[in-house]
Every structure is written in structure tokens, then in C-alpha cells.
N, C-alpha and C positions, 0 to 999 in steps of 0.2 A: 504494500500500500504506500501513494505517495503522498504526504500532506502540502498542499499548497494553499497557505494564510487561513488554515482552520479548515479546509473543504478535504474531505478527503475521496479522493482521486485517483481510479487504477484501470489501466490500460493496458495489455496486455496480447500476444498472439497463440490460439490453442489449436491443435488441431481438429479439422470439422472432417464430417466422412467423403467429403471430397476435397476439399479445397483450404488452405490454411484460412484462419478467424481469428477479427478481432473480438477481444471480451472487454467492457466495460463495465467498471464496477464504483458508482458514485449514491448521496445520499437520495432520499429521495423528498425531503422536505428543502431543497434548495430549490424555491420554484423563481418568488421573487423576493427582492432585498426590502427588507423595511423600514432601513432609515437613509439609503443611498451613500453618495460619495460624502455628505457632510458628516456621518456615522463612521466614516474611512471606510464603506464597502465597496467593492469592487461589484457593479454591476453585470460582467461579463462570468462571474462565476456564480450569474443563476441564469436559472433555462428560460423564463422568460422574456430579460433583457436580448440575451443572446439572441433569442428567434427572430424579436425586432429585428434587432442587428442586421441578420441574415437577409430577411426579407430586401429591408431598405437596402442594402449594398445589392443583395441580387438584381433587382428590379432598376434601381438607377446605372449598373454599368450595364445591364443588357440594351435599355435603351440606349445606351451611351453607343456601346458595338454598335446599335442598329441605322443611330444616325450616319456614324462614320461607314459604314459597309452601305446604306440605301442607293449613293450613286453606282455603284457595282451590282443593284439589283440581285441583292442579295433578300433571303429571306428574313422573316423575324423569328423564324428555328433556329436557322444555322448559327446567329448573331447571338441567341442565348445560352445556345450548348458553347459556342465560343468564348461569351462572357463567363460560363462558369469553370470553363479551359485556365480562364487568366487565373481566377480567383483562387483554380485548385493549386495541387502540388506540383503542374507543369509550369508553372508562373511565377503566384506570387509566395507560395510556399515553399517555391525552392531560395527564392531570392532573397526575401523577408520571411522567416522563417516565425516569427513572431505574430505574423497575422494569421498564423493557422489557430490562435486562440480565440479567435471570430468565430469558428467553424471545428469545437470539440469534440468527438465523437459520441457523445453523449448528444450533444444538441441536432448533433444531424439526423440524430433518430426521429426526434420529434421534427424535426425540416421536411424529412422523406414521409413520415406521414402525413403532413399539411398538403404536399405538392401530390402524394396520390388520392387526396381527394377530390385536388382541381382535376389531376388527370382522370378522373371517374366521371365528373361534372362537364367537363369537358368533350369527352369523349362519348357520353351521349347526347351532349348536344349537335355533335358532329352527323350522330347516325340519324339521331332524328331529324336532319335537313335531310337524310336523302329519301329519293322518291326512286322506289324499286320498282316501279310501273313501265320505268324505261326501257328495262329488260325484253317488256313486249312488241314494242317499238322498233326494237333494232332492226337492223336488215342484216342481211349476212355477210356485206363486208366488212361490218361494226363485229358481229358474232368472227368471223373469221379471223381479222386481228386480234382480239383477245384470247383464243385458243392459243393460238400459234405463240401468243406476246405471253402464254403463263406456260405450255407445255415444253416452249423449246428450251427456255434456260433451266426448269426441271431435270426434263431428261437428259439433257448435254450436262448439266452438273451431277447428277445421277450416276450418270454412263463416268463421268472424270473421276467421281469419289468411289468407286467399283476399281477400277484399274487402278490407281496410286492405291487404295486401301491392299490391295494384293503384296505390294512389295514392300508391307510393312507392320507390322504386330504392334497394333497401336491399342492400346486398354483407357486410352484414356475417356473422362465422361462426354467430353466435347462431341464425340464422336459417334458415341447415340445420338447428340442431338443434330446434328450434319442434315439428313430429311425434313426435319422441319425449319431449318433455317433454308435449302433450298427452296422452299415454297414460299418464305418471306422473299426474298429477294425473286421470287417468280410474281409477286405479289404489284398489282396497280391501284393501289385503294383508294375508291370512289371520294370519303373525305380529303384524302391528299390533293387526289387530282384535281377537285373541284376547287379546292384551297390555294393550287396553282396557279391554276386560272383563272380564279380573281384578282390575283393578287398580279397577272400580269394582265387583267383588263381585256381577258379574249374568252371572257366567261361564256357570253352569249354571241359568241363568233361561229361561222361554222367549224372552224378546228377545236372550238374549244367544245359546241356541243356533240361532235362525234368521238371527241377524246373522253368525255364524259358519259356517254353508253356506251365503249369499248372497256372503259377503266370499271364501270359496274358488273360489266358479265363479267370480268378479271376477278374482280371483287368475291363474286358467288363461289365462282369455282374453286379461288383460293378457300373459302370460307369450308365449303362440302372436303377438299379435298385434305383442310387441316384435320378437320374431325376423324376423315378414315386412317389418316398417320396413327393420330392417338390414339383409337378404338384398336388398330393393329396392335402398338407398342403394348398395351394396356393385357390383347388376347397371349399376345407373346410371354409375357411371365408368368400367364396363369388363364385358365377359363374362368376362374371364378371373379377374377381383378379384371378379365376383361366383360363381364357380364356387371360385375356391378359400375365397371365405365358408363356403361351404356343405359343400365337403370338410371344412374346418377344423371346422366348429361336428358335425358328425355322426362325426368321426372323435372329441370330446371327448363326444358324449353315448355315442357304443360303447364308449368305453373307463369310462366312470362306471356306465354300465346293466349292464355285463357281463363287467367286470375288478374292479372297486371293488367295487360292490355285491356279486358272489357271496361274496369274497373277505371284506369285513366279515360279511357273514352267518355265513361258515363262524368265522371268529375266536369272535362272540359264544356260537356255540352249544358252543364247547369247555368254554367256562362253565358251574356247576351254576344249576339255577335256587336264588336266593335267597343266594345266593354272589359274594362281591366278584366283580370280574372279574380277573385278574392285569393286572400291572404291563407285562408283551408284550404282551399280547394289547390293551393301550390304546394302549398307544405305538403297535402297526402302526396301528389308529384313526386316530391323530393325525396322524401320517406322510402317509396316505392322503389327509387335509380338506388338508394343504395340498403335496400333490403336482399333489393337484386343481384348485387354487388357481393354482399354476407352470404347467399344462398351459392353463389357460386364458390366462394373461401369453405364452404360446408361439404360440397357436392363436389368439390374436386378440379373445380375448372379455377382457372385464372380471375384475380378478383375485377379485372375488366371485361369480360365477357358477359355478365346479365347485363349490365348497363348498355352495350353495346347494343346486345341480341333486342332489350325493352327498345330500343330507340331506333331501332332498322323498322320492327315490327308496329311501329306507333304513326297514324299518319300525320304528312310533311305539310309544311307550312302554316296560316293561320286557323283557326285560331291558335291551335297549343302549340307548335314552333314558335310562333311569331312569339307569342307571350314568354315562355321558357326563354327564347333568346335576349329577347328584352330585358326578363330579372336579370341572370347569370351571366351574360355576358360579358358587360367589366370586372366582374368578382374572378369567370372562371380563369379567360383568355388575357387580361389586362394584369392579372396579379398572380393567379394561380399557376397558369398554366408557365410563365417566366420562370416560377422556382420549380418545378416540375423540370424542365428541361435545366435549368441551371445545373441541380443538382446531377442530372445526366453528366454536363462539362466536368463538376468538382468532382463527381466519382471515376475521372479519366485521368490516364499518368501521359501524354502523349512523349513523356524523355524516358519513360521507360522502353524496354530492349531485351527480351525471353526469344530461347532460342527452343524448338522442338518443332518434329514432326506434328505435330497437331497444329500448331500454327501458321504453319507453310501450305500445309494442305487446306487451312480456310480462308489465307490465302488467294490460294491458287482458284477454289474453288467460287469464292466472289467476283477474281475476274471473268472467268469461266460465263458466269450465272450472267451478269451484267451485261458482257460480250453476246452470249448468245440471245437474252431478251432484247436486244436494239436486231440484231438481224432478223428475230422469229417474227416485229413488228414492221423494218425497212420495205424489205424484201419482199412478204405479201401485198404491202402499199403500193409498193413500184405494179408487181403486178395488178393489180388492179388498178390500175394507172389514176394512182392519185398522184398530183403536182412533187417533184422532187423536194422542194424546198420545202413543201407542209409536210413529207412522209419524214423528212427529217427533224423538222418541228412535233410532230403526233409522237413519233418514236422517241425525244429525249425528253417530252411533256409524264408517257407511260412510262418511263424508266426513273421517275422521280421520285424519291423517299422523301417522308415525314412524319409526325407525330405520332403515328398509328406504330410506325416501326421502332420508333424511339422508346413508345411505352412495352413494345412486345419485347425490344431487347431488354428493357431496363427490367422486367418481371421475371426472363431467366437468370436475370444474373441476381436478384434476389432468391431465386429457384434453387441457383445452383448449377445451375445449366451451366451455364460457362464462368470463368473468373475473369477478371479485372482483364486483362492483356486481350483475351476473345473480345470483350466487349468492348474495348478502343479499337477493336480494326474493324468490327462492323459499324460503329458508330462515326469512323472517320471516314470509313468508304461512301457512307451514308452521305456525312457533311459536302465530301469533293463532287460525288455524283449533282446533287442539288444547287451547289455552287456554281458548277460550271454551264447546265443546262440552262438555268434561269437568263440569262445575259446571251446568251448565241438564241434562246427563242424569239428574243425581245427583236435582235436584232435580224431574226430571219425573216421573222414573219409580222404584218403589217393589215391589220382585218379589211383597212378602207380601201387597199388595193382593186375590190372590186367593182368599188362606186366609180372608178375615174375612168375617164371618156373624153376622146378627140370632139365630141359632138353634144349638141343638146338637147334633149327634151324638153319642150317647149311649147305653153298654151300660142305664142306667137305663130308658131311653125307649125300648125292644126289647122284647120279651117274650123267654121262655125255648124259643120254637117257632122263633122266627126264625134266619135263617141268620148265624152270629158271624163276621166278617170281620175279621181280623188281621194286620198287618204287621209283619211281624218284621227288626229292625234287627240286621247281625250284624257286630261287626267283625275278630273272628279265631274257632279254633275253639275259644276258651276261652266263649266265653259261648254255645253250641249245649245245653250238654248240661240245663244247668236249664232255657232256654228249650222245649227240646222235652217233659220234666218237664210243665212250667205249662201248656201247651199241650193234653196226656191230660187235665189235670185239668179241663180245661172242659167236660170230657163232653160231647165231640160224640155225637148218634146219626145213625141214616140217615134221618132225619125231620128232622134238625137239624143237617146237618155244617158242619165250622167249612172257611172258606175264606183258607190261609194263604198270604200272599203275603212272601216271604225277601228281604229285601234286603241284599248283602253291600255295605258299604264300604269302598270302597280310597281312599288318600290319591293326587292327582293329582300323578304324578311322571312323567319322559319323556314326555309327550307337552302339547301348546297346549290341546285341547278336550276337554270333560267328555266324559263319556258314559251313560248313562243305558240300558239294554236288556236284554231275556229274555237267562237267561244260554246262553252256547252251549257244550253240552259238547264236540259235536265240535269246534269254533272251536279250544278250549282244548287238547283232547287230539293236536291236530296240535303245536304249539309247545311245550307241557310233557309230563312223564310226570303220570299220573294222583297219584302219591304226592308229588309236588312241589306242584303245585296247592292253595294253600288252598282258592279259592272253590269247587275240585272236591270235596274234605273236607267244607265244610261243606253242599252242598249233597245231597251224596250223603246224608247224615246224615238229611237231612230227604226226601228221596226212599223210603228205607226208613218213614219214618213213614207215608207215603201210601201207601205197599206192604200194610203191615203191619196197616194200619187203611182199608179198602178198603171207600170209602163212607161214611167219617165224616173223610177229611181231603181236602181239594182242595189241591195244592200250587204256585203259579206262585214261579219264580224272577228274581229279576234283580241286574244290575249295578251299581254304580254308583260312576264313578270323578269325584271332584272334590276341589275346594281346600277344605280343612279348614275356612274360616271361610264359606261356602256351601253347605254337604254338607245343610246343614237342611234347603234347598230341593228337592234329589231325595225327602227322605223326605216334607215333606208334599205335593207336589206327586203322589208315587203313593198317599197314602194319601188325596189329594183325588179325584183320578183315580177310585181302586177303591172310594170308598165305603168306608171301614176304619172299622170299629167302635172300634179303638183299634189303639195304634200300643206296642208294645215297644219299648223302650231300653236297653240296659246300663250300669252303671254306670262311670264313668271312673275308677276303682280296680278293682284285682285284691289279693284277700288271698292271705298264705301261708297255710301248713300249721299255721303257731300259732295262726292268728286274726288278726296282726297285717299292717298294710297293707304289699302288698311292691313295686307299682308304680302309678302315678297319672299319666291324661293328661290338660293341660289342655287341647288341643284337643277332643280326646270331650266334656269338661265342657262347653266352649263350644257346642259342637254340641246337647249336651242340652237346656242352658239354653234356647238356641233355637227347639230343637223345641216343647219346654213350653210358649213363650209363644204360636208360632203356630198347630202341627199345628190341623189344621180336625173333630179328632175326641178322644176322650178317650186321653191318654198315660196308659204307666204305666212307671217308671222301675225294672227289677230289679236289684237288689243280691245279687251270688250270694257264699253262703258254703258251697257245696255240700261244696266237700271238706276243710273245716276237720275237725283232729281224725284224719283217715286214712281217714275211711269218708264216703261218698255218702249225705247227711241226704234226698235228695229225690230217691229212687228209687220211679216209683209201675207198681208192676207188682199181677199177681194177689196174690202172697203180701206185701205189703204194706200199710199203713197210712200215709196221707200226713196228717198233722196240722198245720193251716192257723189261723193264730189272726188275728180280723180286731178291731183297735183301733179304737171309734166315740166320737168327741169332739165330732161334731155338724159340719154345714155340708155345703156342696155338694161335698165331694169324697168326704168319708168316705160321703155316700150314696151318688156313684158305686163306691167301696171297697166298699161294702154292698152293691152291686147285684152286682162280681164275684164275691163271696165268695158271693151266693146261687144265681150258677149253676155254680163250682165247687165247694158242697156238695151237688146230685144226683149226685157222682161216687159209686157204690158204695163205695170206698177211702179216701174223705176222709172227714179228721174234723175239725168246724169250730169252734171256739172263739171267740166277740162277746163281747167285754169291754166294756163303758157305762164311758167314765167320769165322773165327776160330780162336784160340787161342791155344798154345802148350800145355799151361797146363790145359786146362778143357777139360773132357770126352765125347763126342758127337758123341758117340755111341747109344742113343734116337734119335737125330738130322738127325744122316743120316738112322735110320730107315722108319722114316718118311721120307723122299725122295725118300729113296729108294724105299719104298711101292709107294710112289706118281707116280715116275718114271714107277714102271711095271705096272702101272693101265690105265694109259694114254688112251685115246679113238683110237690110231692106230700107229703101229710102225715107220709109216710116220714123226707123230707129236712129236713122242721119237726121233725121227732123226734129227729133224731142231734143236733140243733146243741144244743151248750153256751153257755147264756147267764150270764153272771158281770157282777156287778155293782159296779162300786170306786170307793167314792167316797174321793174323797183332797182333799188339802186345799194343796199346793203341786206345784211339778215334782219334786220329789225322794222324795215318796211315789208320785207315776205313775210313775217309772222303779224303784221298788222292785216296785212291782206288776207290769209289766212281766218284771223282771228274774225274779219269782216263776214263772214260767210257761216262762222258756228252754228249761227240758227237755223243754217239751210239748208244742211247737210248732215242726217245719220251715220253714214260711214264713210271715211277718208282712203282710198287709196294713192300708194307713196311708195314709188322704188327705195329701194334700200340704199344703192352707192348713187350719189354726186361729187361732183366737183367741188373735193375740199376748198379750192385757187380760186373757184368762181366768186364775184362780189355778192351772188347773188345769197348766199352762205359765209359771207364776212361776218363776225364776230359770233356765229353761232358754236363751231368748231370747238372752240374755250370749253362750253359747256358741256358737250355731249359728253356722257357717263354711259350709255350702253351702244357700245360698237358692233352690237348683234344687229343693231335695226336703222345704222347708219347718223347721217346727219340730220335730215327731214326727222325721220322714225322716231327717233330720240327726242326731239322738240316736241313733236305731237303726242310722245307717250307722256309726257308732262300733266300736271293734275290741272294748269291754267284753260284743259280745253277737254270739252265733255260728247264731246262725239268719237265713235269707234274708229279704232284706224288698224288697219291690212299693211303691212309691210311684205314688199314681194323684193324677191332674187334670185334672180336665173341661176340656174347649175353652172358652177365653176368650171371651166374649162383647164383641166388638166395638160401643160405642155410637158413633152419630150417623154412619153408614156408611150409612145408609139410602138417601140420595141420590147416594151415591157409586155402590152395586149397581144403581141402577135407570138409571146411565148405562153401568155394566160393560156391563148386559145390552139395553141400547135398541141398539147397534152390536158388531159382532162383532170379539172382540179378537184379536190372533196367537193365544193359545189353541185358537180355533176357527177360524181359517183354517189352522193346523198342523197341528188336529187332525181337519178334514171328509173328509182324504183316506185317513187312513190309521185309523180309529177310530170301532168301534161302541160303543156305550153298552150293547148288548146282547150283546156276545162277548166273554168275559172274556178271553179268552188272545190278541185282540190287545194290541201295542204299549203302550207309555206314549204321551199324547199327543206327536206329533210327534219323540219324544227318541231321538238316538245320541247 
């Protein structure tokens, strides 16, 4: 026994039946000091200061790593098993040998069991995002990569550990477990991968959502094919050890399939939709992941496995993801889960240096395993002639390790299963593989690649006979009701119907993977009431339009659930899909009742921005001020007058603005007011060509007759927003190209002010609270220069695009699918 200042203190190594142990032998009433440093105690010799301790240093150097590693694109795994690299005895233990009294082996006990509770908490929040429905979905070159991506580096490791094991008498324990380590390393698990993929912003891309039904059937078969290892191992030393394996592990899945699960179910559904959940009804939750947990430490399995199996088995997304995520998730992932992986780093020697045949041979057998999972994935890609550059992005996305394997090594080396030396070379193989992949995907692959085009999509470049095709962006039921407005005024006829395609956005909450698809009402009306339901509201709204107007609207609806800073890519990816003449968006402010702005998101903004610079067809951005005032400015029925005033200041968008305003002036009810503005001394002899062209093309000299044309020539920005301002009464909705002439006078001193560069210099003025009519911002699709050679290699080999989409998608049937997307 050692005494240090009254504490007494023993440390020690004894031999365990596999593997040398430490024993620690200290009091057990040193929890916390009771009079502190002014008493002379040393705080660091109770367990409770020390855990502090722990905590705060783990937590502040990991983010420390993570800031410094983020432009390297590195993760926030890697960065925390790294941070607790430094802290261990490859660091600063060796160097400062003193600050290993932070981290006593007494306190790391209680450390390692805080961090496996995050990892429990954690880890079924993981499973409970995923949606195992996908499985059904696949196609078979999804199902084919994932056989090939889990059997080849099995059997190729298999077949490598069979031959070296011949020319070698190896007793050691490692060596049993050799089989089910190749099956981790065979292993693409759906949480990781999905985890990837957000975390590189190609979540709801198509490589990312075919990487994401490839890495789930991976997932399954890994999951079936561990259980028959064990049941094997289990029959191997005995019939009656392996029959009670199998009582055990079935008597934990009935009791999770058909205790737990009905049971959480009935809990969540006492909840209103859209309503906290109470405070019981979470806690039985909780209770539950780690009953589950102890059922498993009972039964034989690993104490991550009921939590896992409850949260695969539990359905995804809201209400009870969304909610569960909501509580837990700064506790599990922001604090928890940091020391969890920490303590991975602190229990690593990376200067340590063991020499033996069991070593060498896992090894050999991780390159083995790694090497042949990227070719079992390459190489059926290629065949199936997916794009070279995605089948090398898809293959080093599937070949990426994370938390899931971080926790299954860190439980055999509590197990026993391997010691200290085994678990730094899988857990470093782990780090380098994840390290290097992240940064060559970022840089290979590029999701907007498909938006860009030598050419444009263009209501200017239609005629007024052709069929108008519009996508409608919705993200609650506050911006339905002027969209549906704007929509009448384009005057479909039955010669000419418009064909709208509704796309409602939800934020990706409770559940791993986007989603993307036709929306389903019965789907919906089984788990909510119909008047709970937003996407039911809004889409009902729009269904009565197609009712109502029978032969001049086509209506398809869909879904679409993703992460706020990728949500761009559902919308251009269906308006690339459908052909969309233009793409609606709503404004990321809501006014009150005064006029004045009463709520503002900057993710919608971001999302806008975005769409603006890629969509592959002309945007147009509405700013509703419908019900300013107390009454509805843009009501367009029979007994009404909709009064539309369109701003032209010259350039390529105000002539797309020009081209909408001339085909919703054939509307009987509209009445359209072109304002010129102009300036004495610039040439706008182009400007009035374009009008004038616009002018004699018009759909009938009827509709050339009603429009008001006004001419203002002003002389700075402060007389075009007089002019402007002169007209508010007369005018429900303003359309305004997006880009002018920053140089122009006509826009002198306005530029200073503009603050949203999404809706230009006009746009920005008008979105202002000084003026209470709605305003449309339009802009053509970006013309892509020096792409040219990039397209004619898109299109010389066929991308996931069109191997996603040959199986389930005609070019010629509107009402299937989005390409390939759940």
C-alpha cells in the first residue's frame, strides 16, 4: 500500500486469464473534499473533482483538435480519439508525467462508465434514425454492391487467415476472435455512413442516397451474419452453451420486438402531434434503452446490443425521433459521446512497439480486408457503369469506419478479446482509413455538377401555346395561399395547362436518411389525424385547385425531408428531373399585420441563395405581403381585378420578368402595368428592343390593349423609388428581375443599402417593410462557362443518375418517381 497525504493508494499488475491486469485498491468514502484547498485538500485526490477535471479537459481539447483538423475535413471522431491520443501516455504522459494525476486509474473507472452511457444513449439514437424500409427499395445494383462490398473482404480475409494460420501454432486468444473482426471490417454501417454524409453535405445527393441503401443491406447482412459466428462459436464448446446462446439471444429479441417496442409505441402516440412529449412518457423511453441494455449484460450479448436492436426496431423520424433527438442530443453527442471516444484515445499507447505472430497476422489481415472491400465495391461499379469518379467516391464513402466500430472494439477489449497493442492497430487503421477518405470525396465529387448547362431553360424561350411547368416550393401553410393566387394568374387553358409539381419541405429531424417521394396520403393518415398534418393542409389546398380547375391544372405532389444546408438539392434535382419551366420560392421572412417584419429564417435564406445560383431553370423568389392591412390584396376570382405592375430596367432577367408578366397579362382579371425606367444619358436602344419584340408577340391584341405602359425617366435611386413608391396603390404584385446595373444612375445610392444579395438591387428595396405590395423576384438559370468538356464526359458513361434511374423511370410518365429517391 502507498500512502499519499492520508489517501491510501494501490496500484498494482496481477495476472488475468488472458491478459496481464491492473488492480486498484483505494478508499471508498473519498468521493468529495469538504472543506477544499483553504482546509489544505487537494481536490484531485477525490473522484469527484477529478471527473470534473476529466470531463472539462476532454471536451475543451477535443474541440480544440477539431477546430484545428476542420480545414483538413477531418471528422469530429477522428479529432476526439486524437484528443484523447495527446492526453494519454503517447503524449502528455510521456512528456509531463505528472499530469497523469488528472486521469488515476481509479477515476477512469468511473470516466468509462459515464462515457458508456453516452455510448448507449447515443447509439440508439443512431438506430432509431434509421428507416429499414429502404431495404425494399433497393434495386439490384444497390443489392449487388453490398454483397460483393461485405463478402469479398470476408472471404479474401478468411481464405488469408486459413493459409498464414497453417505455418504457425498460434494459441493465442486474439485468434479466436480473427472471424468476427473480419466481419467488422466487412462491415458499412448505415449510422456511419449516413453520418458521413452529412457531415460532407451529399446526404440527399444521389451518391449519397445510393451509398445509403447499399451501406443498409451491408448493415443487415453484417448484423445476421455476426449472430451465426456466435451461435457457431457458442455450438463449438458445447451443445448445451450453444442452445442456451440461442435461448438467450431470442428470448432478448421477444422481449424488445414485442414488450419494448409495442409499449414505446403506445407511450408516443398519447402525445398530440406537434406537441412536446411529456416528461413520463420520456423517462419510460429512457428507462426502456437501458433496461435493454441490462437484459443484454444478463443474456449474454454485449451491453450495446438491446439498445441498438430497441432503436433499429422503433419507427424513424417524428414524432418519437424527432423528440428523443431533440432531449438527448446535446447531453449524448455534444458531451457524452467526446468522452466516450476520448477515453478510446487515453486507453491507446501509439509509442508502444510488441512484436509477435498474432500481430503481424492482424496486420496483414486489415490490409487484406480493406484492400479487398474497395475492389468487391470498384469493380462491380465500373461494371455497371457507374461514372468512374462517383464509383471511387461510393467505394471510399463504404469503406469508412466510425463510432459503431469504435464502440464494438472498445467492448472487446473490455471483453478481453484483444489487449491494449490489438486495439491501437484497429483503432489507428480505423482513424487513417476515415482520415484520408473524407478530403479526396470532398474533392472528387461535386453534387451540383448536374445542374450546369451551356443553355437555358426559359419561360422567355416557350411560347405562350406550350405547356408551363412549375415547381412549387412550400415550406408551411403560410406561403400556399398567394402561391396558389400567382399560379390562376398564368392562365392556364385546356390547350395550354400548367403542370404543377408541390414540393413541401421539412427540416431532417429523427431520422439518418433524406427522403425524397410522391407524397402518400394514406401513408400519412394512418399515423396522424388529417387536421394535424401540415403536408396534409397544404397539399389538400392544392388538390382542390386541380378539382376546381379540371383541365387546366395537373397536380403531382411530393416530399421532401432533409438537412437544411442541402435541401437545394431535392429542389433542383426534381425541377431537373420534371423539366420545370421555373421553380417558386418563398421568401425567408414573414410580415405582420402592420407591414413590419415579424419572423426571419436564415436557413430558408440559405437554401434560396442556393437554389438561385444553381436551379437548372429560371427561379423566381415571392415575397408575400398578402395580408398586410387586414384584407387579402391578391385575391383573383371572377369578381375581381388583380393589378400586377412589372419594373423593366433592362438585362437578362427583367426580360425573363417581361416574358412572365406577358403570359400572366392574357389573364381576363389582370391588369398589367410596364414601367421603363430610364436614364438621359444611357442608350437603351437593346432595352426597348426587347419590349418591343415582347410587345408584338403577345398571345392576342386584346392583351396588347389592356397593358399600361409608363415611362420614368429618373435621374438617381431615390427618384426610382419615388416612382415606385407613386404607384403602391395600384399595384398587388410587383414583378423585378433580380440582376441590374450596379454603374447604372438609375440604382445610384441604392447599392449602400442592399443586405440580401439573393434578390439583387431592385428585390432588396422592394423587400423592404416601407412598401406593402407583393413582389416576385425572377432569374434566369446561370449559364455555366467552360463545362463543355466536363458534359460530354457526364454523358460518354452513365452516371448513378442513370443507373438509379433505368429501373424505376420513364422520361415519358410523369407520375412516376423522382429518379431513384426515398
Amino acid at each position: 500500500m502507498e500512502n499519499v497525504k492520508g489517501v491510501v493508494v494501490a496500484e498494482g499488475i496481477v495476472s488475468g486469464p488472458f491478459f496481464q491486469e491492473n488492480i486498484v485498491c483505494q478508499f471508498m468514502n473519498k468521493i468529495k473534499p469538504m472543506g477544499g484547498i483553504m482546509q489544505g485538500e487537494n481536490p484531485l485526490e477525490y473522484s469527484f473533482p477529478v471527473l470534473l477535471a476529466q470531463i472539462s479537459v476532454i471536451f475543451l481539447s477535443s474541440r480544440l483538435v477539431y477546430f484545428l483538423l476542420k480545414p483538413l475535413r477531418q471528422s469530429a471522431l477522428n479529432s476526439q480519439i486524437l484528443a484523447g491520443i495527446l492526453l494519454g501516455p503517447s503524449v502528455m504522459w510521456y512528456y509531463f508525467p505528472s499530469f497523469k494525476m488528472l486521469f488515476p486509474s481509479g477515476g477512469r473507472v468511473v470516466l468509462n462508465v459515464l462515457a458508456d452511457i453516452g455510448a448507449v444513449l447515443h447509439l440508439f439514437i443512431l438506430t432509431l434514425q434509421m428507416d429499414t424500409s429502404i431495404i425494399r427499395q433497393a434495386r439490384p445494383t444497390e443489392a449487388l454492391l453490398a454483397v460483393t462490398g461485405f463478402m469479398c473482404p470476408l472471404l479474401m480475409g478468411f481464405y488469408t487467415f486459413k493459409s498464414l494460420l497453417k505455418d504457425s501454432m498460434l494459441g493465442d486468444p486474439l485468434i479466436h476472435a480473427i472471424p468476427t473482426i473480419l466481419i467488422i471490417n466487412s462491415l458499412s454501417s448505415f449510422p456511419v455512413i449516413t453520418g458521413v454524409l452529412a457531415d460532407l453535405k451529399i446526404l440527399n445527393s444521389e451518391l449519397g442516397r445510393f451509398a445509403a441503401k447499399v451501406s443498409m443491406i451491408n448493415d443487415m447482412s453484417c448484423f445476421f451474419m455476426g449472430q451465426l459466428v456466435g451461435a457457431k462459436q457458442a455450438f463449438h464448446e458445447s451443445y448445451d452453451q450453444g442452445l442456451k446462446y440461442v435461448v438467450c439471444f431470442c428470448t432478448l429479441l421477444f422481449s424488445i420486438v414485442y414488450i419494448f417496442r409495442p409499449a414505446i409505441i403506445w407511450v408516443t402516440r398519447c402525445a398530440k402531434y406537434g406537441q412536446p412529449m411529456g416528461d413520463i412518457h420520456f423517462f419510460v423511453i429512457l428507462m426502456s434503452v437501458f433496461i435493454c441494455s441490462l437484459m443484454s449484460e444478463v443474456l449474454g450479448q454485449q451491453y450495446l446490443f438491446g439498445p441498438l436492436v430497441l432503436g433499429a426496431v422503433l419507427p424513424d423520424g417524428p414524432p418519437l425521433g424527432t423528440e428523443i433527438e431533440h432531449r438527448l442530443h446535446a447531453l449524448s453527442r455534444g458531451l457524452l459521446l467526446p468522452i466516450f471516444c476520448g477515453i478510446s484515445g487515453l486507453n491507446m499507447n501509439v509509442l508502444s512497439k510488441r512484436k509477435g505472430n498474432s500481430y503481424t497476422l492482424l496486420r496483414i489481415l486489415i490490409g487484406v480486408s480493406y484492400m479487398s472491400k474497395f475492389m468487391g465495391i470498384f469493380i462491380p461499379a465500373i461494371i455497371c457503369r457507374v461514372h468512374f469518379l462517383e464509383a471511387i467516391c461510393l467505394t471510399l464513402i463504404l469503406c469508412s469506419k466510425g463510432i459503431i466500430e469504435v464502440a464494438i472494439y472498445g467492448s472487446w477489449k473490455d471483453a478481453k478479446v484483444l489487449d491494449a497493442h490489438s486495439f491501437n492497430i484497429l483503432l489507428v487503421s480505423l482513424m487513417i482509413i476515415s482520415g484520408f477518405s473524407r478530403p479526396i470525396i470532398s474533392y472528387l465529387y461535386d453534387p451540383a455538377k448536374k445542374y450546369r448547362t451551356s443553355s437555358r431553360r426559359t419561360i422567355r424561350g416557350s411560347s405562350y401555346q406550350n405547356q408551363l411547368r412549375v415547381l412549387v416550393c412550400i415550406h408551411s401553410a403560410d406561403n400556399v395561399s398567394l402561391i396558389l393566387n400567382l399560379l390562376k394568374a398564368f392562365n392556364p387553358t385546356k390547350f395550354s395547362p400548367i403542370t404543377v409539381f408541390v414540393l413541401h419541405l421539412t427540416k431532417l429531424t429523427g431520422r439518418a436518411s433524406s427522403i425524397l417521394l410522391p407524397y402518400d396520403s394514406k401513408m400519412d393518415s394512418n399515423n396522424f389525424k388529417m387536421s394535424d398534418n401540415p403536408s396534409a393542409q397544404i397539399f389538400n389546398a392544392f388538390d382542390r385547385l386541380e378539382k376546381q380547375n379540371q383541365g387546366y391544372f395537373l397536380v403531382q405532389r411530393y416530399t421532401a425531408v432533409a438537412p437544411y444546408k442541402t435541401m437545394h438539392a431535392d429542389i433542383c434535382t426534381v425541377a431537373l428531373d420534371k423539366k420545370t419551366t421555373i421553380v417558386i420560392i418563398p421568401y425567408h421572412k414573414q410580415y405582420n399585420f402592420d407591414g413590419k417584419i415579424g419572423s426571419s429564417s436564415s436557413p430558408i435564406r440559405t437554401i434560396n441563395r442556393n437554389v438561385m445560383e444553381m436551379a437548372p431553370c429560371t427561379v423566381g423568389l415571392l415575397i408575400d405581403r398578402e395580408q398586410i392591412g387586414g384584407k387579402n390584396r391578391f385575391v383573383l376570382n371572377d369578381y375581381s381585378l388583380y393589378r400586377i405592375g412589372m419594373f423593366f430596367f433592362g438585362g437578362d432577367d427583367d426580360s425573363e420578368a417581361l416574358a412572365i408578366s406577358g403570359r400572366i397579362a392574357s389573364h381576363p382579371d389582370v391588369c398589367l402595368t410596364v414601367v421603363l425606367f430610364k436614364h438621359d444619358s444611357f442608350d437603351y436602344n437593346e432595352a426597348d428592343g426587347v419590349f418591343d419584340y415582347w410587345m408584338d408577340n403577345l398571345p392576342s391584341g386584346e392583351c396588347r390593349n389592356k397593358i399600361e405602359v409608363k415611362h420614368a425617366k429618373v435621374k438617381n435611386g431615390e427618384e426610382t423609388i419615388k416612382e415606385i413608391c407613386a404607384l403602391e396603390d395600384e399595384i398587388d404584385l410587383a414583378i423585378v428581375g433580380r440582376h441590374q446595373d450596379p454603374n447604372s444612375p438609375i440604382s445610384m445610392g441604392l447599392t449602400e443599402w442592399t443586405d440580401g444579395h439573393e434578390l439583387g438591387i431592385m428585390g432588396d428595396m422592394l423587400s423592404t417593410s416601407d412598401f406593402r405590395f407583393s413582389v416576385l423576384v425572377v432569374t434566369q438559370q446561370p449559364i455555366m462557362t467552360g463545362v463543355n468538356d466536363e458534359l460530354m464526359s457526364i454523358n460518354s458513361s452513365k452516371s448513378l443518375h442513370s443507373v438509379a434511374s433505368s429501373s424505376n423511370l420513364s422520361r415519358e410518365e410523369e407520375w412516376k418517381p423522382i429518379v431513384g429517391y426515398t
